[in-house]
C-alpha positions, 0 to 999 in steps of 0.5 A, spaced: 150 410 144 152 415 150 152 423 149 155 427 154 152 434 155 156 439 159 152 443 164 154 451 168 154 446 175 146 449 176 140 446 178 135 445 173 133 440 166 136 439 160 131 438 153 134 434 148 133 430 142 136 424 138 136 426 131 138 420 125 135 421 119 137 428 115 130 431 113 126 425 119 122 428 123 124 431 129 123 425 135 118 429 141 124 432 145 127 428 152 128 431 158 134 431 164 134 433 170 140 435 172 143 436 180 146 442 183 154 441 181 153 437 176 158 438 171 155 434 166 150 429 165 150 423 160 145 421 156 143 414 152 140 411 146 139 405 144 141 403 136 138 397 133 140 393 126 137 388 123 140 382 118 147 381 117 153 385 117 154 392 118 153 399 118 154 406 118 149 411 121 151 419 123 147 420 130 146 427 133 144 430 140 141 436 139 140 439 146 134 444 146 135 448 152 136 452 156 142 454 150 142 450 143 147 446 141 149 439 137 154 434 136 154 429 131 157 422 130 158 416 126 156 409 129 157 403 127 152 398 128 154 390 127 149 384 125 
């Protein structure tokens, strides 16, 4: 799954952490560097499923800084 994180254009890191799970504990935070005049940078995580079949998960990026923000979606994942 790949999430887009829209920068101001200045140099610098983004904090952000993949969240799967209402009530898991939060995962250790991730970082990005981001290029002056980049307008965005894109993220990924890898899903995984066992068996057969599908199912659906909500997957949300929560960007920690410099500003908070988050965005959640559902994927659906196929065995």
């Amino acid at each position: 799954m790949t999430g887009r994180i829209s920068t101001n254009g200045a140099a610098g890191t983004v904090s952000y952490q993949w969240l799967f799970r209402p009530g898991q504990q939060s995962p250790r935070p991730l970082n990005q560097s981001v290029a002056a005049g980049e307008g965005a940078v894109y993220v990924t995580v890898t899903l995984q499923g066992s068996g057969h079949g599908s199912t659906s998960q909500k997957v949300t990026l929560q960007v920690l800084g410099p500003d908070l923000r988050a965005d959640s979606a559902v994927a659906v994942i196929s065995c």
